[in-house]
VODOVEX-550432 format. One record per residue (C-alpha): residue number from 1; x, y, z; residue in one letter. Coordinates in steps of 0.02 Angstrom, whole numbers, plus 50000, padded with zeros to 5 digits. Layout:
BEGIN
num=NUM; xx=X; yy=Y; zz=Z; residuo=a
...
END
This chain:
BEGIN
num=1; xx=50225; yy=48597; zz=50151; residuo=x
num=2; xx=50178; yy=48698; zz=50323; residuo=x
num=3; xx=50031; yy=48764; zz=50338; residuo=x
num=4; xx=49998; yy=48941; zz=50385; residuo=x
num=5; xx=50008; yy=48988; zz=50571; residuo=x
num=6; xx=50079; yy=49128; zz=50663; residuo=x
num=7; xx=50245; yy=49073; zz=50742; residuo=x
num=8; xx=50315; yy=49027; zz=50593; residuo=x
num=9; xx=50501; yy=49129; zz=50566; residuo=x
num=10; xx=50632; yy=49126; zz=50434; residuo=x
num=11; xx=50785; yy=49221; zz=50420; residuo=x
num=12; xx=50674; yy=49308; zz=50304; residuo=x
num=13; xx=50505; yy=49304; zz=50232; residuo=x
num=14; xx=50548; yy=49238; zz=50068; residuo=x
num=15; xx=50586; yy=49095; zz=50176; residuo=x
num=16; xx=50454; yy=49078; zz=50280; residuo=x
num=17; xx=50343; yy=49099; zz=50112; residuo=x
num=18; xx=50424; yy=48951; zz=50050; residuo=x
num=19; xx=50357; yy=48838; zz=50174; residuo=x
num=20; xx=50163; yy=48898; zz=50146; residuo=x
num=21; xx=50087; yy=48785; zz=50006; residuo=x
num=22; xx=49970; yy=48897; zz=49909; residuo=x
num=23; xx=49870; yy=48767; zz=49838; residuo=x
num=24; xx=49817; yy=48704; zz=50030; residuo=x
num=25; xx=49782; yy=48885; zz=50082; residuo=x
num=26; xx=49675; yy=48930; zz=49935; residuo=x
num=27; xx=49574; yy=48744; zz=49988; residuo=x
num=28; xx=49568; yy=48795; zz=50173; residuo=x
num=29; xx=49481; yy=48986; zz=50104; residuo=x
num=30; xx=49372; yy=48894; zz=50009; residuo=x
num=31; xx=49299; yy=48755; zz=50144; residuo=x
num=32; xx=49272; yy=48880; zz=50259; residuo=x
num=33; xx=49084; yy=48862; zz=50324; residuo=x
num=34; xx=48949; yy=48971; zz=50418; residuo=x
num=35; xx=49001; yy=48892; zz=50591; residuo=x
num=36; xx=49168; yy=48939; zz=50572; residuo=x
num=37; xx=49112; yy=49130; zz=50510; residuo=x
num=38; xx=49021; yy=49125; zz=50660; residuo=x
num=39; xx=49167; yy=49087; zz=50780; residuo=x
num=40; xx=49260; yy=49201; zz=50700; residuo=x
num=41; xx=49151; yy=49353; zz=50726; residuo=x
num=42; xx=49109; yy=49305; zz=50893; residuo=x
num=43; xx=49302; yy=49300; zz=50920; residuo=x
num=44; xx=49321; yy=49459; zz=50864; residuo=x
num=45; xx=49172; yy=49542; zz=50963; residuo=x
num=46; xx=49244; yy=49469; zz=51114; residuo=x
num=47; xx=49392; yy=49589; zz=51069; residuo=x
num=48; xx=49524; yy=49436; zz=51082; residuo=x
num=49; xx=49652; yy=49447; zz=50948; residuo=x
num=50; xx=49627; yy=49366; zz=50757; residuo=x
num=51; xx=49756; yy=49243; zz=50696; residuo=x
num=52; xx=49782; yy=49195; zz=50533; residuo=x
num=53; xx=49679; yy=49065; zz=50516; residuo=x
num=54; xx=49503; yy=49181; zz=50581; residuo=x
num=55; xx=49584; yy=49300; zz=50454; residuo=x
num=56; xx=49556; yy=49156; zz=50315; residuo=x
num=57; xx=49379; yy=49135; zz=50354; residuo=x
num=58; xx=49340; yy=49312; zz=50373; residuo=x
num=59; xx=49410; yy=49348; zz=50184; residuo=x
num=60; xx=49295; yy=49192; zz=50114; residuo=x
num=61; xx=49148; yy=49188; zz=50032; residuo=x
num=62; xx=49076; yy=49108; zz=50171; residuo=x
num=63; xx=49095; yy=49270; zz=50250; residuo=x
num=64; xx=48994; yy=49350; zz=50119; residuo=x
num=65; xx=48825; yy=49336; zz=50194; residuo=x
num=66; xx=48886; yy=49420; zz=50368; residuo=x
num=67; xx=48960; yy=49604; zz=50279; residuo=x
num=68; xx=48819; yy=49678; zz=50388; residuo=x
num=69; xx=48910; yy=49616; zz=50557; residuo=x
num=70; xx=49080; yy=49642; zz=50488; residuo=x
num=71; xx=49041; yy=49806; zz=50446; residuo=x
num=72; xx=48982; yy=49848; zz=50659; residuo=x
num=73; xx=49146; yy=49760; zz=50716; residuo=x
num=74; xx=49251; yy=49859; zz=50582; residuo=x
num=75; xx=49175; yy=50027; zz=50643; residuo=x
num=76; xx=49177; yy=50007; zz=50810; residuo=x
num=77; xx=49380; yy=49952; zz=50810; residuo=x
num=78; xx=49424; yy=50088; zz=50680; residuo=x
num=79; xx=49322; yy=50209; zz=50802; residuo=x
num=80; xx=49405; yy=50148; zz=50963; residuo=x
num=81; xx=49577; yy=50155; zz=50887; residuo=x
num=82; xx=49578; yy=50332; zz=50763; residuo=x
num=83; xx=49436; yy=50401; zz=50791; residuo=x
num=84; xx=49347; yy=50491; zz=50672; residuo=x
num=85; xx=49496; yy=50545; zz=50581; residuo=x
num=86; xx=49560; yy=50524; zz=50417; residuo=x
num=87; xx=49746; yy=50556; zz=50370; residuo=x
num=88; xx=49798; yy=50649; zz=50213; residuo=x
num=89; xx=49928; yy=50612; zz=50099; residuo=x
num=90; xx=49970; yy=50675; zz=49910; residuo=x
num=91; xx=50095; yy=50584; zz=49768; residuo=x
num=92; xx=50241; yy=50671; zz=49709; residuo=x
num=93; xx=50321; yy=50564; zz=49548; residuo=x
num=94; xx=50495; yy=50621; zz=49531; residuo=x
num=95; xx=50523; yy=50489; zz=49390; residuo=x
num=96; xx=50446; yy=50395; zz=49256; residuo=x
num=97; xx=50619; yy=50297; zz=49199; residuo=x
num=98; xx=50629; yy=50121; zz=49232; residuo=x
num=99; xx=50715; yy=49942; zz=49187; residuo=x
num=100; xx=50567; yy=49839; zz=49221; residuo=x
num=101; xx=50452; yy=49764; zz=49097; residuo=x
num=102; xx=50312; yy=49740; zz=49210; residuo=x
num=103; xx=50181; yy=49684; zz=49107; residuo=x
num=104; xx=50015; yy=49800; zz=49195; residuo=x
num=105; xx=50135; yy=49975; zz=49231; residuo=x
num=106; xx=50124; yy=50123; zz=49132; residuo=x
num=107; xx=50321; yy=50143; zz=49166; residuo=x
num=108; xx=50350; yy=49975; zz=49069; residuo=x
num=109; xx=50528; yy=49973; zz=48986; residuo=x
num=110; xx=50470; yy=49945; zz=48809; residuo=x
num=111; xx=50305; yy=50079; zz=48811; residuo=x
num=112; xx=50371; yy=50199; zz=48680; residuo=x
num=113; xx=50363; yy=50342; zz=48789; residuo=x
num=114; xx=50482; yy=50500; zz=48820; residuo=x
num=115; xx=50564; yy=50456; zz=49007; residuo=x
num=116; xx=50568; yy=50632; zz=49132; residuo=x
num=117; xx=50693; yy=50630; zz=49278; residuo=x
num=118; xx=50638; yy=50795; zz=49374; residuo=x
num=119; xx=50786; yy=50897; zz=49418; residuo=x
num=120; xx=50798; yy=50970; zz=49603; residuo=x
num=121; xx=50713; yy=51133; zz=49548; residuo=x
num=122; xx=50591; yy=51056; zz=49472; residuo=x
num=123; xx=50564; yy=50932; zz=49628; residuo=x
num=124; xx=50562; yy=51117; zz=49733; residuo=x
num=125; xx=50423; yy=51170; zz=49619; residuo=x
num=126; xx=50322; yy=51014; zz=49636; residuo=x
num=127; xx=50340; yy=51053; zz=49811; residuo=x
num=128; xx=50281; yy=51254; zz=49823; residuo=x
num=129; xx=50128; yy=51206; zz=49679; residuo=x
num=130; xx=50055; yy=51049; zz=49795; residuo=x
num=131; xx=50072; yy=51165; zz=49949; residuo=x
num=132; xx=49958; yy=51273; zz=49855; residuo=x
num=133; xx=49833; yy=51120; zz=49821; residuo=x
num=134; xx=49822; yy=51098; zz=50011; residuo=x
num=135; xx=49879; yy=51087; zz=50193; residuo=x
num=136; xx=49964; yy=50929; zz=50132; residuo=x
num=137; xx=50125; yy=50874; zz=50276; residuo=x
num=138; xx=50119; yy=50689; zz=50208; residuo=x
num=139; xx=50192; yy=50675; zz=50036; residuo=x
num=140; xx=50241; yy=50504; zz=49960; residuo=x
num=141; xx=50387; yy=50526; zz=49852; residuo=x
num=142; xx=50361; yy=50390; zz=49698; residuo=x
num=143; xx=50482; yy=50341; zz=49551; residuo=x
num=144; xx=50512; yy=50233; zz=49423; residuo=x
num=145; xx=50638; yy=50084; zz=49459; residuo=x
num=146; xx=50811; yy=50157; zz=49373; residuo=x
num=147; xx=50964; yy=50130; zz=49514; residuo=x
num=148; xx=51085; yy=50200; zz=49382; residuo=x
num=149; xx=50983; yy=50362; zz=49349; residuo=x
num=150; xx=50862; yy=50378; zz=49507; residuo=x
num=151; xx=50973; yy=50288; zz=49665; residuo=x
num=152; xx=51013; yy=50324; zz=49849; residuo=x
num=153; xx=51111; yy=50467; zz=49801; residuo=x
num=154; xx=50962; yy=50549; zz=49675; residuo=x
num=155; xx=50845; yy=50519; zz=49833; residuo=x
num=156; xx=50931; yy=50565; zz=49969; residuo=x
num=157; xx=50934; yy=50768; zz=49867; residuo=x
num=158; xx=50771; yy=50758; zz=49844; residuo=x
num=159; xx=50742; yy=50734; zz=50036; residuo=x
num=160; xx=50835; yy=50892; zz=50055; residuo=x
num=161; xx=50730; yy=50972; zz=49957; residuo=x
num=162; xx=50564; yy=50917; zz=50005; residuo=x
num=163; xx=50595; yy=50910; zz=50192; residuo=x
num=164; xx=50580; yy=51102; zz=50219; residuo=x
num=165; xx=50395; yy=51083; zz=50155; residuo=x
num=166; xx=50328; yy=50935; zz=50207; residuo=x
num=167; xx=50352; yy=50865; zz=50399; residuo=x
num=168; xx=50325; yy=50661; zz=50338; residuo=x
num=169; xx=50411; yy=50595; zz=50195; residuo=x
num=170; xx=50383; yy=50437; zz=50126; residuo=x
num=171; xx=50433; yy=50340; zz=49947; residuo=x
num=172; xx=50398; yy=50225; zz=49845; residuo=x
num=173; xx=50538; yy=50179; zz=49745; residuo=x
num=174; xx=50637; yy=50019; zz=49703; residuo=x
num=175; xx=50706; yy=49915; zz=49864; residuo=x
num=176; xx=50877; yy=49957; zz=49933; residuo=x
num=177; xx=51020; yy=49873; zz=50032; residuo=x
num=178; xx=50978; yy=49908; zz=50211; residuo=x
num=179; xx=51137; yy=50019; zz=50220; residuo=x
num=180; xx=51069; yy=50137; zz=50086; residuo=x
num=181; xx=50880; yy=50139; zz=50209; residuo=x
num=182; xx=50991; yy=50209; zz=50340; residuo=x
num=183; xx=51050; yy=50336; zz=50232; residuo=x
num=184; xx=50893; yy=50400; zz=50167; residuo=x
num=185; xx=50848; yy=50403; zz=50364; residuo=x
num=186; xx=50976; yy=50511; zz=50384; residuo=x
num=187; xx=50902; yy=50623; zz=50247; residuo=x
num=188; xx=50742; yy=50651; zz=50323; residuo=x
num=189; xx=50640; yy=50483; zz=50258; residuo=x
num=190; xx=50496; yy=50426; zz=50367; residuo=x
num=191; xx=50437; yy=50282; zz=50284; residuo=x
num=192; xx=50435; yy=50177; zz=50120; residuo=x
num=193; xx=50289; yy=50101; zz=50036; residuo=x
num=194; xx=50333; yy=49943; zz=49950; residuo=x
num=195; xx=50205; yy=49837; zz=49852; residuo=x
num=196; xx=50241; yy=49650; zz=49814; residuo=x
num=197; xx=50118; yy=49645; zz=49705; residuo=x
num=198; xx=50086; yy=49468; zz=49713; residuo=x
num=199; xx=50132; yy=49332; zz=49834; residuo=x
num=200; xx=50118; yy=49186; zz=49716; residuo=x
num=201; xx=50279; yy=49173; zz=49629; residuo=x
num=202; xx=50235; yy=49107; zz=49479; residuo=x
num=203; xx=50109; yy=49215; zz=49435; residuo=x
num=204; xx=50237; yy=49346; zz=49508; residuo=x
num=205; xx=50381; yy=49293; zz=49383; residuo=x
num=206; xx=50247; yy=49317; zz=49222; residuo=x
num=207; xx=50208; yy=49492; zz=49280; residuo=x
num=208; xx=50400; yy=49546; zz=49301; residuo=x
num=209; xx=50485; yy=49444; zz=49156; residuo=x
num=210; xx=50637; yy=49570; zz=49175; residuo=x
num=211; xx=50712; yy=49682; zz=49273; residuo=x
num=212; xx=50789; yy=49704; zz=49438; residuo=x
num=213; xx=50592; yy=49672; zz=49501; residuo=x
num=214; xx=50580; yy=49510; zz=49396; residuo=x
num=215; xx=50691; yy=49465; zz=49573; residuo=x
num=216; xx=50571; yy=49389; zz=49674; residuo=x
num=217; xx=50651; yy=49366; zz=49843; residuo=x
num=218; xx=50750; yy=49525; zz=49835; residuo=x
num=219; xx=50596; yy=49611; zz=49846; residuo=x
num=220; xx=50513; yy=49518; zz=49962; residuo=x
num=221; xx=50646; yy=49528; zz=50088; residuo=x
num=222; xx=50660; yy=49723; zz=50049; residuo=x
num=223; xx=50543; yy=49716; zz=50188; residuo=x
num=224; xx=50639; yy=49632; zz=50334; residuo=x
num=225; xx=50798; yy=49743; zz=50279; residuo=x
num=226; xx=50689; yy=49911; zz=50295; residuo=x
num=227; xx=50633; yy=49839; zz=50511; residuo=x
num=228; xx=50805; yy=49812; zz=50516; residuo=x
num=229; xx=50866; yy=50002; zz=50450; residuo=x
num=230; xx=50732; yy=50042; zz=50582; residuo=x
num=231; xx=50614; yy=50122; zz=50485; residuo=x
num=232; xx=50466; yy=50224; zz=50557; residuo=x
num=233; xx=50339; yy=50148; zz=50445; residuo=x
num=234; xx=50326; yy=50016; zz=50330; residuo=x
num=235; xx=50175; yy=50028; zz=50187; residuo=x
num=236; xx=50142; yy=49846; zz=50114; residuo=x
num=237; xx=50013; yy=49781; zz=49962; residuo=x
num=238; xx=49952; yy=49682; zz=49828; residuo=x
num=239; xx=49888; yy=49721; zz=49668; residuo=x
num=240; xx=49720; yy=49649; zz=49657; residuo=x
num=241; xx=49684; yy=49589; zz=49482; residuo=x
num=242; xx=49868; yy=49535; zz=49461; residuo=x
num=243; xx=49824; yy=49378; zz=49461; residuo=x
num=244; xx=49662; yy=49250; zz=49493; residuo=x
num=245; xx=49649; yy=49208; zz=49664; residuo=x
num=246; xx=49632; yy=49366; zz=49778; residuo=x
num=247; xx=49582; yy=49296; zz=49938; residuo=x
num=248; xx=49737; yy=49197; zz=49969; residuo=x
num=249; xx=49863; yy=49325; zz=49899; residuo=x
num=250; xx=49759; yy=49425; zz=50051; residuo=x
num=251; xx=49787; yy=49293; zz=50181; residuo=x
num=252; xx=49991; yy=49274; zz=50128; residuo=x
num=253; xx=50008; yy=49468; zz=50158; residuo=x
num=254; xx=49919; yy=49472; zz=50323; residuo=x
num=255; xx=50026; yy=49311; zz=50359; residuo=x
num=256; xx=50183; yy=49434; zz=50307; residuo=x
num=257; xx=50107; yy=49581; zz=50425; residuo=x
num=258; xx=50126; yy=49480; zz=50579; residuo=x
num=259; xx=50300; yy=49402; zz=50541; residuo=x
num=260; xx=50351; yy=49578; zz=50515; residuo=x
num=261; xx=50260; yy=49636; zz=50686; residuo=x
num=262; xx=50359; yy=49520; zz=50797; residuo=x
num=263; xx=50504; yy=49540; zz=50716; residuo=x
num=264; xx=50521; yy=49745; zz=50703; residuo=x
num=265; xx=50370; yy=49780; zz=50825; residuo=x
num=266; xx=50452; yy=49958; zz=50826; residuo=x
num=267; xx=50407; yy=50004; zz=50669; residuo=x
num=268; xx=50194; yy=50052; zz=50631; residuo=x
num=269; xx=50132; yy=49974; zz=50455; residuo=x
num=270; xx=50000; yy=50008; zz=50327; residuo=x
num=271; xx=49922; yy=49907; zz=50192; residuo=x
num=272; xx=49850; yy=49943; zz=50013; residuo=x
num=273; xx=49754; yy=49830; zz=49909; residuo=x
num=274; xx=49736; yy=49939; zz=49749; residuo=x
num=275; xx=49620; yy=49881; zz=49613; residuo=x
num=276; xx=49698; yy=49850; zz=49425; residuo=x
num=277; xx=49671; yy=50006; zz=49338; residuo=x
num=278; xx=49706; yy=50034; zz=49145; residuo=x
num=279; xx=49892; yy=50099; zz=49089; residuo=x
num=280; xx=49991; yy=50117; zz=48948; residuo=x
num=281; xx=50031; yy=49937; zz=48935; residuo=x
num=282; xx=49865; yy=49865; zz=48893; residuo=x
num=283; xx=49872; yy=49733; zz=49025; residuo=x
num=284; xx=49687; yy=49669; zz=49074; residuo=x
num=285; xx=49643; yy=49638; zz=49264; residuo=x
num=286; xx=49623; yy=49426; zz=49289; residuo=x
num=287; xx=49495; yy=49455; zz=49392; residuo=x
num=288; xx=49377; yy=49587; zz=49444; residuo=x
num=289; xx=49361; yy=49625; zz=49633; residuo=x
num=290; xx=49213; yy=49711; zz=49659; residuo=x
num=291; xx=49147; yy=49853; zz=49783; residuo=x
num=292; xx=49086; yy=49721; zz=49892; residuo=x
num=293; xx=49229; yy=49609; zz=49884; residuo=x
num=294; xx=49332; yy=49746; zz=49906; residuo=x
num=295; xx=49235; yy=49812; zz=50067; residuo=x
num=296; xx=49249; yy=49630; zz=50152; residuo=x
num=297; xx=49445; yy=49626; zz=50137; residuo=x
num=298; xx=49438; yy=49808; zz=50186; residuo=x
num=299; xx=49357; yy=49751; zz=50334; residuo=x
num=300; xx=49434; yy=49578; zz=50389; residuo=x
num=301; xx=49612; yy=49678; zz=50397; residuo=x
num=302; xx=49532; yy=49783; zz=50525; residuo=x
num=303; xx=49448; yy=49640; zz=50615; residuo=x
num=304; xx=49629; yy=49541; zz=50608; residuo=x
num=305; xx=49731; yy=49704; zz=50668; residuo=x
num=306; xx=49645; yy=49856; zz=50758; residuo=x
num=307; xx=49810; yy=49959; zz=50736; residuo=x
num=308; xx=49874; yy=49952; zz=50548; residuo=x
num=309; xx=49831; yy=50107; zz=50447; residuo=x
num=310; xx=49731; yy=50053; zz=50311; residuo=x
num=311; xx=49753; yy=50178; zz=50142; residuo=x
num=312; xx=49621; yy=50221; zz=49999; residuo=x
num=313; xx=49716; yy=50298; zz=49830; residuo=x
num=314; xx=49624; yy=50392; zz=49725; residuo=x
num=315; xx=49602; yy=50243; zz=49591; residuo=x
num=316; xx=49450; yy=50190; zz=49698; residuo=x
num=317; xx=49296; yy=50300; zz=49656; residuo=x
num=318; xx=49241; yy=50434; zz=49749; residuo=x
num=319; xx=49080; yy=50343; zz=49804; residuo=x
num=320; xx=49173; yy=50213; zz=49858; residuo=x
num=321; xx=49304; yy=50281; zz=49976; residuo=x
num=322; xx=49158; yy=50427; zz=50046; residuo=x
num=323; xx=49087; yy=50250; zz=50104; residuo=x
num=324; xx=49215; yy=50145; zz=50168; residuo=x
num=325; xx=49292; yy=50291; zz=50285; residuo=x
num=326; xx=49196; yy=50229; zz=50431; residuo=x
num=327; xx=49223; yy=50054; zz=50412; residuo=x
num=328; xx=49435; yy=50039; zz=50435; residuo=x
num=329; xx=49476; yy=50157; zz=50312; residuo=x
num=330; xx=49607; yy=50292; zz=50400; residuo=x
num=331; xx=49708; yy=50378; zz=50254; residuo=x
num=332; xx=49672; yy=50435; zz=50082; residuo=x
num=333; xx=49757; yy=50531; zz=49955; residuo=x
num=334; xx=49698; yy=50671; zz=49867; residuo=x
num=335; xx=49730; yy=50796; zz=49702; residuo=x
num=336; xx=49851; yy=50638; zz=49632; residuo=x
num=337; xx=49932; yy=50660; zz=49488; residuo=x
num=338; xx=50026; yy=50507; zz=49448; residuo=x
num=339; xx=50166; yy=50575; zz=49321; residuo=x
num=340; xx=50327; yy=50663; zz=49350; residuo=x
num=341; xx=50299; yy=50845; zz=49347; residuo=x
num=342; xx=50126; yy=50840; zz=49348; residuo=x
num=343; xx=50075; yy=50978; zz=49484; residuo=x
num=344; xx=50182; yy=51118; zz=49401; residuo=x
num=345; xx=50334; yy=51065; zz=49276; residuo=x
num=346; xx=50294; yy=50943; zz=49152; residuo=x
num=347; xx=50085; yy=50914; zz=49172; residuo=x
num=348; xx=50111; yy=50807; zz=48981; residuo=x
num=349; xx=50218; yy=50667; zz=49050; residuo=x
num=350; xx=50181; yy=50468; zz=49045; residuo=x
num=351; xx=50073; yy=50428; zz=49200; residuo=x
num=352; xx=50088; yy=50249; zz=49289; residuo=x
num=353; xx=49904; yy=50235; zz=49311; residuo=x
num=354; xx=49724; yy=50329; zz=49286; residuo=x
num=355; xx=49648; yy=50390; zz=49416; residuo=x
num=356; xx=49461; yy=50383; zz=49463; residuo=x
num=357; xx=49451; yy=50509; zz=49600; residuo=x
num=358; xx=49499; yy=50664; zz=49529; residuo=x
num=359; xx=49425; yy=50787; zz=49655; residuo=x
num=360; xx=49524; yy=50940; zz=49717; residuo=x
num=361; xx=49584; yy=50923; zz=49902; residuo=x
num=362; xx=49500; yy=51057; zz=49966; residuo=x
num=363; xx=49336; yy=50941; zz=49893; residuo=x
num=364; xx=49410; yy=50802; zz=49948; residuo=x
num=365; xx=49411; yy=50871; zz=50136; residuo=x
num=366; xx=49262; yy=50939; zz=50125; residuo=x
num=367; xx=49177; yy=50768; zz=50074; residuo=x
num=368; xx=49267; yy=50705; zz=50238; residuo=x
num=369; xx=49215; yy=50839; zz=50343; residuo=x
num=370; xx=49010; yy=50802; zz=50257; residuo=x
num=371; xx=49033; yy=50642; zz=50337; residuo=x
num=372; xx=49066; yy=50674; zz=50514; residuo=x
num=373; xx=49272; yy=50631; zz=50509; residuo=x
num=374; xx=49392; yy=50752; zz=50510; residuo=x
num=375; xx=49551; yy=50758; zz=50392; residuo=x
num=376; xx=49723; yy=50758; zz=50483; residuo=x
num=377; xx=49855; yy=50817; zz=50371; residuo=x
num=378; xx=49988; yy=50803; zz=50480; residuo=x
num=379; xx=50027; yy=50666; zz=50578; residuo=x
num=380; xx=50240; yy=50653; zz=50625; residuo=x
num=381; xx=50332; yy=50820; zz=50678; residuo=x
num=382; xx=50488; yy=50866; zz=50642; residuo=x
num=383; xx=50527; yy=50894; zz=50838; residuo=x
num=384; xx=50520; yy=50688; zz=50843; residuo=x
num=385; xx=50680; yy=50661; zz=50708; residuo=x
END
């Protein structure tokens, strides 16, 4: 098996994944020493770009002991890049139908719950009651996986709808053919956020026993076909708590970052590392990442890539994200509600996850503002489509 650098390429990077032995990466994590820490920071101070491999070192334990320097490095690139700026966002679920069975999601097939598709007017009064929460322009559009019910077509009206309120649209929905990307770009979409979840595929497979998602390379080449569709942005993730080992399912995504940089360097990308929260399904985390843990890999993405946004949900407390905003945090959402209809039709309906931050916007912002950044809620303009 290959071990991880960065010119490996693949026709996609299910196939490139393929050649990456797990096992191997999870031993090189784990022998990582203080010298090489050291090399690795001094590296970064220098300002010379982070590879892979300094991104291993910087997400091991060995790395533990140096947060404090981390933590100058991470400020002074998120400072030199955004500024002191952080970028708003809000959740609108359209749809809490789905064929999966993924074993942690509230939306799980077989949770005995009543299913809401929103119509259009009730997507339009999402809309008018989350433009009342806030000075929100960056909305992420999120559904449940159901082509039959919720597909290109479903989408591509609910663009129409939202676009004459918000100026950035983005969504989170099941991966498409590229041709049905291009569509949706047509319609008004900005961006998609996609999460793999998990790069290790068995683990993967026991997560998503059925269901179109239970399709392990289709999802993970959603990816190459959105840079293709020439998407503005591309949001990526794992699901920390999935499954044991953390620090290498960190190292395969920023291994899937670069591929994806060279390849559709057009295109800007974020990443999200949500914590495991509780849902409907019962599912317990496999591991626990804690604050600090969570900080370090917050921190050795920003030390690997000055440029990638870097996005806070409101399942991390409110504690938590007031602290990380100087050190490579740059958006946050705000006022979630993560069921369909939950700002104005149907507040009732089955939610995906629970929430921890569940501050207004307006205290949100102000929290922000308390800490010398200011929140941006509009970064794209419709004069650029």
């Amino acid at each position: 098996m290959r071990q991880i650098n960065d010119t490996v390429t693949g026709e996609g990077f299910a196939d490139v994944l393929s050649t990456l032995d797990w096992d191997a990466t999870a031993d090189r994590v784990a022998a990582t020493g203080e010298t090489d820490v050291r090399r690795v920071l001094a590296k970064a101070a220098a300002g010379r770009q982070l590879n892979t491999s300094d991104f291993m070192v910087l997400v091991s334990e060995a790395a533990e002991p140096y947060l404090e320097q981390m933590a100058r490095l991470a400020r002074h690139f998120t400072l030199e890049r955004f500024g002191r700026t952080i970028s708003m966002y809000i959740p609108m679920y359209v749809s809490n139908a789905c064929t999966n069975k993924c074993v942690y999601c509230g939306f799980n097939h077989d949770n005995p719950m009543q299913r809401t598709i929103l119509t259009l007017e009730q997507v339009r009064a999402e809309c008018e009651a989350i433009k009342k929460l806030g000075p929100f322009e960056n909305l992420l559009i999120v559904s449940g996986e159901y082509p039959a019910l919720c597909g290109v077509g479903y989408f591509r009206d609910v663009l129409g709808v939202c676009r004459p309120y918000f100026h950035n649209l983005t969504m989170e929905v099941q991966p498409m053919r590229q041709k049905e990307y291009e569509q949706l770009i047509e319609a008004g979409l900005n961006g998609v956020v996609c999460f793999q979840e998990t790069y290790r595929e068995d683990a993967y497979r026991e997560c998503h026993p059925r269901g179109m998602k239970s399709i392990f390379r289709w999802r993970l080449n959603g990816y190459d076909r959105m840079g293709r569709a020439g998407l503005h942005k591309i949001g990526m993730g794992v699901l920390l708590g999935l499954q044991p080992d953390w620090r290498t399912d960190a190292v395969m995504m920023a291994t899937h970052l670069r591929y994806l940089q060279r390849l559709y360097w057009r295109t800007r990308y974020s990443i999200n590392f949500p914590r495991l929260c509780p849902s409907e399904s019962g599912f317990q985390p496999r591991t626990v990442v804690t604050d600090r843990q969570l900080a370090q890999l917050t921190m050795a993405f920003r030390l690997f890539d000055h440029d990638v946004d870097i996005s806070y949900s409101t399942r991390e407390s409110d504690s938590f994200r007031r602290n990380m905003m100087p050190l490579g945090v740059t958006s946050m959402s705000a006022g979630s509600r993560t069921e369909p209809g939950g700002y104005a039709s149907i507040p009732d309906a089955l939610e995906q996850f629970a929430i921890t931050d569940s501050r207004s916007p307006e205290a949100v912002a102000a929290d922000i503002r308390a800490g010398g950044y200011e929140p941006v809620w509009k970064d794209w303009d419709s004069i650029f489509d």
